[in-house]
C-alpha positions as CSV (number, residue, x, y, z in Angstrom):
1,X,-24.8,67.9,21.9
2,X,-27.3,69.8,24.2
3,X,-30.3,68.0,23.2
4,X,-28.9,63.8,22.9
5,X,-29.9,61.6,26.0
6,X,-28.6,58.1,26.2
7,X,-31.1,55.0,27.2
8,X,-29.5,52.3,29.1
9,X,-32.0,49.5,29.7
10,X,-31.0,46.2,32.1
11,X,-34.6,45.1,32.1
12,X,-35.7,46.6,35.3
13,X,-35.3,50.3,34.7
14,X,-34.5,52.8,32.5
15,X,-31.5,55.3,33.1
16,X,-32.0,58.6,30.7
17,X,-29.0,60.5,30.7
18,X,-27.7,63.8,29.1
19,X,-27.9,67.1,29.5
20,X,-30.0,68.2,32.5
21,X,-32.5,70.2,30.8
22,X,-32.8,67.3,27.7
23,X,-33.6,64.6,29.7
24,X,-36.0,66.9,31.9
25,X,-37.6,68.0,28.7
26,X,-37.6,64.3,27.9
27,X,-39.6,62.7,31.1
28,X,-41.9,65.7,31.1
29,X,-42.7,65.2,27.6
30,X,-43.6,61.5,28.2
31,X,-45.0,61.7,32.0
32,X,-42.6,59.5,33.2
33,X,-42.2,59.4,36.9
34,X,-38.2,59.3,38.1
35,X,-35.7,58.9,40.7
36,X,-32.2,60.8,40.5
37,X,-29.9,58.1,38.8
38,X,-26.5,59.3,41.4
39,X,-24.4,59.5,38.7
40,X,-22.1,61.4,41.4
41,X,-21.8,58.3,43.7
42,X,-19.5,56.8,40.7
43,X,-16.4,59.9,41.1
44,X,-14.5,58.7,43.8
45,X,-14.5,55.1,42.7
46,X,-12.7,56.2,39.2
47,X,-10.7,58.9,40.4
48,X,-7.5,57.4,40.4
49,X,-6.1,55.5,37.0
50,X,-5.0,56.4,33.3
51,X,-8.3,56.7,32.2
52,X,-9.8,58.4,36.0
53,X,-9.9,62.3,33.8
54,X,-12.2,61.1,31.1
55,X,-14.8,59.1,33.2
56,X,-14.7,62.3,36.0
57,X,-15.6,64.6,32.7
58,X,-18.4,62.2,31.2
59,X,-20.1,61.7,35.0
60,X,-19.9,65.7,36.0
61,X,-21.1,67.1,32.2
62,X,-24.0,64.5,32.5
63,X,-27.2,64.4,34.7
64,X,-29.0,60.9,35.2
65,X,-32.9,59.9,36.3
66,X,-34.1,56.4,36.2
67,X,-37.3,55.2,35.5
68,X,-39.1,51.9,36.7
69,X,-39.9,49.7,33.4
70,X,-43.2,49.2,33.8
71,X,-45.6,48.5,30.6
72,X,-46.4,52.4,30.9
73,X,-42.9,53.5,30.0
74,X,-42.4,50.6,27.7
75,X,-45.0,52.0,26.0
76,X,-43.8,55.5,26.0
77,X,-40.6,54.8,24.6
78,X,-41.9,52.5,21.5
79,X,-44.5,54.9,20.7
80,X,-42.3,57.2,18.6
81,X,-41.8,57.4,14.9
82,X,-37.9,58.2,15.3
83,X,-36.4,59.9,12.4
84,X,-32.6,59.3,11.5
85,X,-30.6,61.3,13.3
86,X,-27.8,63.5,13.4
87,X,-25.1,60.7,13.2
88,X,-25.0,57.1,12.6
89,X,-26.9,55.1,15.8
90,X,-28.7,58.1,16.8
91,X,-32.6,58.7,16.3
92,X,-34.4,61.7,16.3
93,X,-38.0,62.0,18.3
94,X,-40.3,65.0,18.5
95,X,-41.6,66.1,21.9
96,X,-45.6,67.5,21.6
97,X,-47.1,69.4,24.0
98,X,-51.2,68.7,22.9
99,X,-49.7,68.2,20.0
100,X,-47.7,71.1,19.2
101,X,-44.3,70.7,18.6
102,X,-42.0,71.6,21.2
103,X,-38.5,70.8,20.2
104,X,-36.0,67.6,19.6
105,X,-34.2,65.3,21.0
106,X,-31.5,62.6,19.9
107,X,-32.3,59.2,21.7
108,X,-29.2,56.9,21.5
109,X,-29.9,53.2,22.8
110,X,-27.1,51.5,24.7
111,X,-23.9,52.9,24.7
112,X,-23.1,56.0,22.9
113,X,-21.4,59.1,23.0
114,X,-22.4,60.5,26.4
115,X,-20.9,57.4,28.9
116,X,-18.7,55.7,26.7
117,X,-16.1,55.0,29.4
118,X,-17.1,51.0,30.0
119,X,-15.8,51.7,33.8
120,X,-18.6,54.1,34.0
121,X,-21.1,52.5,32.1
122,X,-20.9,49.3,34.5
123,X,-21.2,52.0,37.4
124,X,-24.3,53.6,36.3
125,X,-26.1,49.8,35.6
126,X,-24.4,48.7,39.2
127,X,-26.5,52.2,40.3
128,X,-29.3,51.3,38.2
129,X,-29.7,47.7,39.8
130,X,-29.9,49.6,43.5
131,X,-32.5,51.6,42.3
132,X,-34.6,48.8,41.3
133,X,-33.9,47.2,44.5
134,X,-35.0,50.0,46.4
135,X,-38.0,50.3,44.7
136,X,-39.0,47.0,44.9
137,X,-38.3,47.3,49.0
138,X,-40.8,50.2,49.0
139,X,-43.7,48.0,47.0
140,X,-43.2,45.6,49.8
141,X,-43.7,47.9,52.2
142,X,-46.8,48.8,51.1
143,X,-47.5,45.3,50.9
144,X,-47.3,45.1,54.4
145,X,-48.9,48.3,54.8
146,X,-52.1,47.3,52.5
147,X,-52.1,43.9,54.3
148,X,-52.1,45.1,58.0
149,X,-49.5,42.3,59.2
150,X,-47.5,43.6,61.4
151,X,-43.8,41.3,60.8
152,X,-42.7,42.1,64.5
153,X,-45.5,40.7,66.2
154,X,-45.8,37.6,64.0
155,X,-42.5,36.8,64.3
156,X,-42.7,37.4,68.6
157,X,-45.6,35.4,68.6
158,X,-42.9,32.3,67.3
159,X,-41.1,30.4,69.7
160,X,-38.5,29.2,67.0
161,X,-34.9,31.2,68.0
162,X,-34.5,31.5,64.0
163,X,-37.3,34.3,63.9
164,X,-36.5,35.8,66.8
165,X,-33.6,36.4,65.5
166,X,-34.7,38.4,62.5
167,X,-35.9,41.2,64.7
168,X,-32.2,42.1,65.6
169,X,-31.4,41.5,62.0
170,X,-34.0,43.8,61.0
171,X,-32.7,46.7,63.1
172,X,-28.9,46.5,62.0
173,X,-29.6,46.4,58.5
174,X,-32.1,49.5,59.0
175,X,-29.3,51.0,60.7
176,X,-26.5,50.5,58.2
177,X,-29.1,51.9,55.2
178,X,-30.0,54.9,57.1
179,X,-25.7,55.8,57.4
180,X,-25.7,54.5,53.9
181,X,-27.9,57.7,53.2
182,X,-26.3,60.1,55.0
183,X,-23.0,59.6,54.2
184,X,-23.4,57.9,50.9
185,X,-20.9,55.3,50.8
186,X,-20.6,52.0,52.8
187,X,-17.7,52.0,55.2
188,X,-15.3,49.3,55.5
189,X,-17.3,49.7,59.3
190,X,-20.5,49.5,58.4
191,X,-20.1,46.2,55.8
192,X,-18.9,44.9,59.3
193,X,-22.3,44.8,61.0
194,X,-24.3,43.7,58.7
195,X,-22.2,41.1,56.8
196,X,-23.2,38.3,59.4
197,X,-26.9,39.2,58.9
198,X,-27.5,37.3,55.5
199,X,-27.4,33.2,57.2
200,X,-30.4,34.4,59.6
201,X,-32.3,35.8,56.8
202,X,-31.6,32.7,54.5
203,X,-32.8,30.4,57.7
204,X,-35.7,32.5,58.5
205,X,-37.0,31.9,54.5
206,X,-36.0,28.3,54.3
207,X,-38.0,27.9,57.9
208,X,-41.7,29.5,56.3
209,X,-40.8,28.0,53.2
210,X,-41.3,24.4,55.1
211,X,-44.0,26.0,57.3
212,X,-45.7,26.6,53.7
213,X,-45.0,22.8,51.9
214,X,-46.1,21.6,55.5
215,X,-49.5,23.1,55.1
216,X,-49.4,22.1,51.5
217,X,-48.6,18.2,52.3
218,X,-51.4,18.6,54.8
219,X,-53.7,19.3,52.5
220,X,-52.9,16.5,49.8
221,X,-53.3,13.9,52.8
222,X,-56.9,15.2,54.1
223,X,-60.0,13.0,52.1
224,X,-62.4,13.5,54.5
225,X,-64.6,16.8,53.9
226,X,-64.7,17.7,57.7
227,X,-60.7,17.5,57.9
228,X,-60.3,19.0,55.1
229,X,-62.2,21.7,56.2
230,X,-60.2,22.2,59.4
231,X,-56.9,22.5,57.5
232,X,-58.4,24.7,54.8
233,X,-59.1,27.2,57.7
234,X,-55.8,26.7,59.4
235,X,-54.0,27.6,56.0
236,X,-56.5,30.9,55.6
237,X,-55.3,32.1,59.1
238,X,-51.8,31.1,58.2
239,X,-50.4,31.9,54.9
240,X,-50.9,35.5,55.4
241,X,-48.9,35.6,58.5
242,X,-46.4,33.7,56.3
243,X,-46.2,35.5,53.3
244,X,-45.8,38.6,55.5
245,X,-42.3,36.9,56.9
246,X,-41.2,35.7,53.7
247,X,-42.1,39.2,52.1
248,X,-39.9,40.9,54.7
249,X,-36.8,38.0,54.2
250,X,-36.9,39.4,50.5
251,X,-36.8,43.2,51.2
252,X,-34.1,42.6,53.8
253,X,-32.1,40.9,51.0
254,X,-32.6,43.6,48.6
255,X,-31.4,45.8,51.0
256,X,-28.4,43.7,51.3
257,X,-27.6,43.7,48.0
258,X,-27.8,47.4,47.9
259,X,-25.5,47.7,50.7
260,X,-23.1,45.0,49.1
261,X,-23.0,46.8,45.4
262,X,-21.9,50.0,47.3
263,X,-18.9,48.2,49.3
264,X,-17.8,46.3,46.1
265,X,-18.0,49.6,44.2
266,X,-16.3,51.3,47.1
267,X,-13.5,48.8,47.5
268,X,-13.1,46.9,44.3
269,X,-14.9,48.9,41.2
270,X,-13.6,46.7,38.9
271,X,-15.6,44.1,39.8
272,X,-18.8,46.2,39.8
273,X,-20.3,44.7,37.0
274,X,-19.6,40.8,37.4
275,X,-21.1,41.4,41.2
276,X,-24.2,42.9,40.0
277,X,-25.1,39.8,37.4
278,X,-24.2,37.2,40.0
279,X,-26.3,39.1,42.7
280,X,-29.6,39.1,40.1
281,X,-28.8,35.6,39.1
282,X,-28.6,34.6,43.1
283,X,-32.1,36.9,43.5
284,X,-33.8,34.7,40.5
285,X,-33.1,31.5,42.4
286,X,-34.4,32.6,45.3
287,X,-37.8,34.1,43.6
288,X,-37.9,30.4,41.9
289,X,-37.5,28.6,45.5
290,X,-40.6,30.9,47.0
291,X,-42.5,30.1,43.6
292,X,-42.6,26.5,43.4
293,X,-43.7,26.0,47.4
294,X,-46.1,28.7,46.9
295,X,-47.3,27.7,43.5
296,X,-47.2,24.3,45.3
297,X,-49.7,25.1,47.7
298,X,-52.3,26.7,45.6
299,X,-52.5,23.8,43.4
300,X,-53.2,21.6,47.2
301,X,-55.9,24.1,47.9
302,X,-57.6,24.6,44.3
303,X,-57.5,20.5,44.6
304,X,-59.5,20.8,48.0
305,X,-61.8,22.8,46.4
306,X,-62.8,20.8,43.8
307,X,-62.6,17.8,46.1
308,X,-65.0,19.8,48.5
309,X,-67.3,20.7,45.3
310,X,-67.7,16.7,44.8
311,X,-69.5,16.7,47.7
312,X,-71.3,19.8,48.3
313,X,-74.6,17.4,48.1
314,X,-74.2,16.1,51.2
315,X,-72.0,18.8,52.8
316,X,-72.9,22.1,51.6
317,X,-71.8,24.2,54.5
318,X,-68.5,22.9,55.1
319,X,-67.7,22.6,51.4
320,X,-68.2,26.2,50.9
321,X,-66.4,26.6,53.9
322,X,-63.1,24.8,51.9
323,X,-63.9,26.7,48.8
324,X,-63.8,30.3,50.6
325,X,-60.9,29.3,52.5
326,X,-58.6,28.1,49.2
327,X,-60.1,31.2,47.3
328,X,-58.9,34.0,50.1
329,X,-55.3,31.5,49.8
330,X,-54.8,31.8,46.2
331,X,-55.6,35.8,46.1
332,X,-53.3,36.2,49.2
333,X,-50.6,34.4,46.9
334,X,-51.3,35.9,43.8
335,X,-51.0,39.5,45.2
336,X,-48.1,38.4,47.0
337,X,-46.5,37.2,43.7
338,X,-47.5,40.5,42.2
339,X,-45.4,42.5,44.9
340,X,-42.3,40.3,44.6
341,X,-42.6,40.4,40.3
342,X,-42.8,36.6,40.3
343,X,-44.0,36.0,36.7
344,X,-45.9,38.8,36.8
345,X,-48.1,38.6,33.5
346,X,-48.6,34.6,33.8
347,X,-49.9,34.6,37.6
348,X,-52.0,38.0,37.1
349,X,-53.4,35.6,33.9
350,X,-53.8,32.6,36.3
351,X,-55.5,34.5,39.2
352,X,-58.0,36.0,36.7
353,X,-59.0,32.3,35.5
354,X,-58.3,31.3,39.3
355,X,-60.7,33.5,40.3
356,X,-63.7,32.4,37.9
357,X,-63.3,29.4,38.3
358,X,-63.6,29.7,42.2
359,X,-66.6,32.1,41.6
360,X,-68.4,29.4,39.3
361,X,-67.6,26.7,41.8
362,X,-68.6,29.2,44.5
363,X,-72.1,29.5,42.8
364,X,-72.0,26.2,41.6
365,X,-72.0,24.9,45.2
366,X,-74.7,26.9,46.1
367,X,-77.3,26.3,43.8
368,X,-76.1,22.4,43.6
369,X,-76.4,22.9,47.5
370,X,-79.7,24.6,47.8
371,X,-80.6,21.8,44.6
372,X,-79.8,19.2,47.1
373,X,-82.0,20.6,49.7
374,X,-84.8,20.8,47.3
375,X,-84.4,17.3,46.3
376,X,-83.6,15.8,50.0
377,X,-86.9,17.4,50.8
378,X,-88.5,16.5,47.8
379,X,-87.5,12.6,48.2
380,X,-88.1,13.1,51.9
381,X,-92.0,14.7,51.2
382,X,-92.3,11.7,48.8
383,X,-91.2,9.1,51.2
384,X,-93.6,10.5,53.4
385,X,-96.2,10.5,51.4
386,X,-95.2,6.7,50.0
387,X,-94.7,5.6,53.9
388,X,-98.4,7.4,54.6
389,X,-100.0,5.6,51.7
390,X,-98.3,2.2,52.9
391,X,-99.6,2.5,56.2
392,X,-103.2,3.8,55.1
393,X,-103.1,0.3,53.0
394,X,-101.9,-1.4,55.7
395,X,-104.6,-0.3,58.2
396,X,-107.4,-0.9,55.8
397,X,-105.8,-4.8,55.3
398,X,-105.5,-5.3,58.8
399,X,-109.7,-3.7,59.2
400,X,-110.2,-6.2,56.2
401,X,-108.8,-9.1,58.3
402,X,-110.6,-7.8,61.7
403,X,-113.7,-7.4,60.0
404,X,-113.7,-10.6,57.7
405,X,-114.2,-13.1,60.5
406,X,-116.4,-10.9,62.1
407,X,-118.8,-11.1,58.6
408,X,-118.0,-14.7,58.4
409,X,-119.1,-15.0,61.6
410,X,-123.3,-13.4,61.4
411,X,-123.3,-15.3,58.0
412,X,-122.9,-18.4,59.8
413,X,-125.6,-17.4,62.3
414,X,-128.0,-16.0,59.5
415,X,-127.7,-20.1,58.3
């Protein structure tokens, strides 16, 4: 049918395919931005084998777009009121332009008529999986972008032969993506340079991962206010630097997983889809490892601010000094979670409560701080004043004294 699109949904994206002008009509309809799905990449991987006719007339007769599943499209795709459709599975929804109606289409949710080759259907979510790498390489370049940390010089700045390191990495792997483009295949030739690259990348995270439960330990020891202040700073000037590395160790191992879907779907496409679950399954772990030492160390630095609050009394400069330092920390976390999707509703939750909290101990500090002046120079005024009055008694017992023998003294001449 000219107007039925298929959904396919891994939990990343969306892949809308059908007819070309359906699913156009479709995304217009909804304003959902796409990317071209590539359902071409999958003919020469399935065009040998019994069933290599049948899956090369599903992926020519159908075009494919994915979209990002963000709460927008989520939204876009619940929203309907879907009417039964032509056959059993399928729903019918109405596409309104200001709401005028301008025609059907037939939404069919998971496999269905249009890919129902399970050789192609593991190709297109293999596809689907790249594209969500991809895009979350480009949100990380604009991390970098929005952050101003140039990874190249951080990492010449390091003595450690582990980052240096990552700048050759770095260029092979930007290499091998840009022939991945052109040609649009991996070679056998290409995999070869850039298979080596992935123990560099893995030692470059595990290194700022220590650097960052380093900084954190540092912090737990500290209990004096003026040391703690010191490290406080140090972690401010650091943790961006790190989080920069750490956010380019992902993107490189997105891209690696790009390039390695397109090799196994190239050499072995059998295998497609048990590669793709094992490569999100290794991706969650390593989102899990940068969560718990970076979770790790904003708990150390929302610690030293409350420790610093405890005694703003008496160090009312310095503590503020710790509390801007762990609040500029935990937003440089948070929006680095927010980049990478690490729990993305639960930290975006935290950071808000973070954030009030640090602004109520922020003002907190000050007006306990400019409190404490007041009373320092209240108690001071009145010791002043209790010393002055002392004294004053003390001068007019001591005239007393002087002065008594001198009266005892013309009484006894008067007798």
């Amino acid at each position: 049918m000219d107007n039925e699109i298929q959904l396919i949904s891994d939990g990343d994206g969306l892949a809308v395919i059908g007819d070309p002008a359906a699913v156009e009509r479709f995304l217009v309809s909804e304003g959902l931005p796409s990317k071209d799905l590539g359902l071409h990449r999958l003919g020469p991987a399935f065009s040998t084998g019994a069933a290599a006719a049948q899956a090369g007339s599903e992926i020519a007769a159908n075009s494919g777009r994915w979209v990002k599943l963000t709460k927008e499209s989520a939204e876009a795709l619940n929203k309907y009121s879907l009417m039964k459709g032509s056959s059993p599975g399928v729903s019918r929804a109405v596409l309104t332009d200001r709401g005028k109606i301008k025609g059907f289409v037939e939404l069919v949710k998971g496999p269905g008529t249009l890919l129902s080759n399970p050789a192609v259907l593991a190709g297109a979510a293999g596809i689907m999986a790249q594209l969500a790498m991809q895009q979350a390489m480009d949100e990380i370049t604009d991390y970098l972008a929005a952050i101003d940390e140039k990874v190249d010089d951080v990492l010449r700045a390091q003595e450690d032969a582990v980052l240096a390191d990552m700048i050759g990495v770095d260029f092979v792997i930007e290499e091998a993506m840009t022939i991945r483009e052109q040609v649009g295949r991996v070679s056998e030739v290409t995999w070869s340079k850039v298979q080596g690259t992935t123990m560099t990348i893995a030692r470059t995270q595990a290194y700022v991962l220590r650097q960052l439960d380093a900084l954190a330990e540092k912090m737990e020891r500290e209990t004096k206010i003026g040391e703690l202040a010191r490290t406080s700073k140090e972690a401010e000037s650091k943790v961006q630097e790190w989080l920069a590395v750490l956010a380019r160790c992902f993107q490189l191992q997105e891209a690696m997983a790009v390039l390695e879907l397109d090799r196994v779907l190239d050499a072995s496409p059998e295998e497609l889809d048990r590669h793709r679950l094992a490569l999100r399954t290794a991706r969650n772990n390593r989102l899990e490892l940068i969560s718990r030492s970076t979770e790790r160390l904003m708990a150390r630095m929302d610690t030293a601010a409350g420790t610093a609050n405890t005694k703003v009394l008496l160090h009312p400069t310095t503590s503020r000094d710790v509390v801007h330092s762990s609040n500029h920390v935990a937003n440089a976390v948070v929006d680095f979670h927010g980049r990478l999707g690490i729990e993305r509703g639960r930290q975006s939750l935290e950071a808000r409560r973070w954030a009030d909290a640090a602004t109520e101990a922020r003002d907190k500090a000050l007006e306990t701080g400019a409190d404490g002046v007041d009373a320092a120079r209240r108690l001071g005024n009145e010791t002043l004043d209790r010393a002055k009055s002392a004294t004053g008694k003390l001068s007019n017992r001591i005239t007393e004294r002087a002065l008594r023998p001198r009266r005892d003294e013309k009484r006894d001449e008067g007798d």
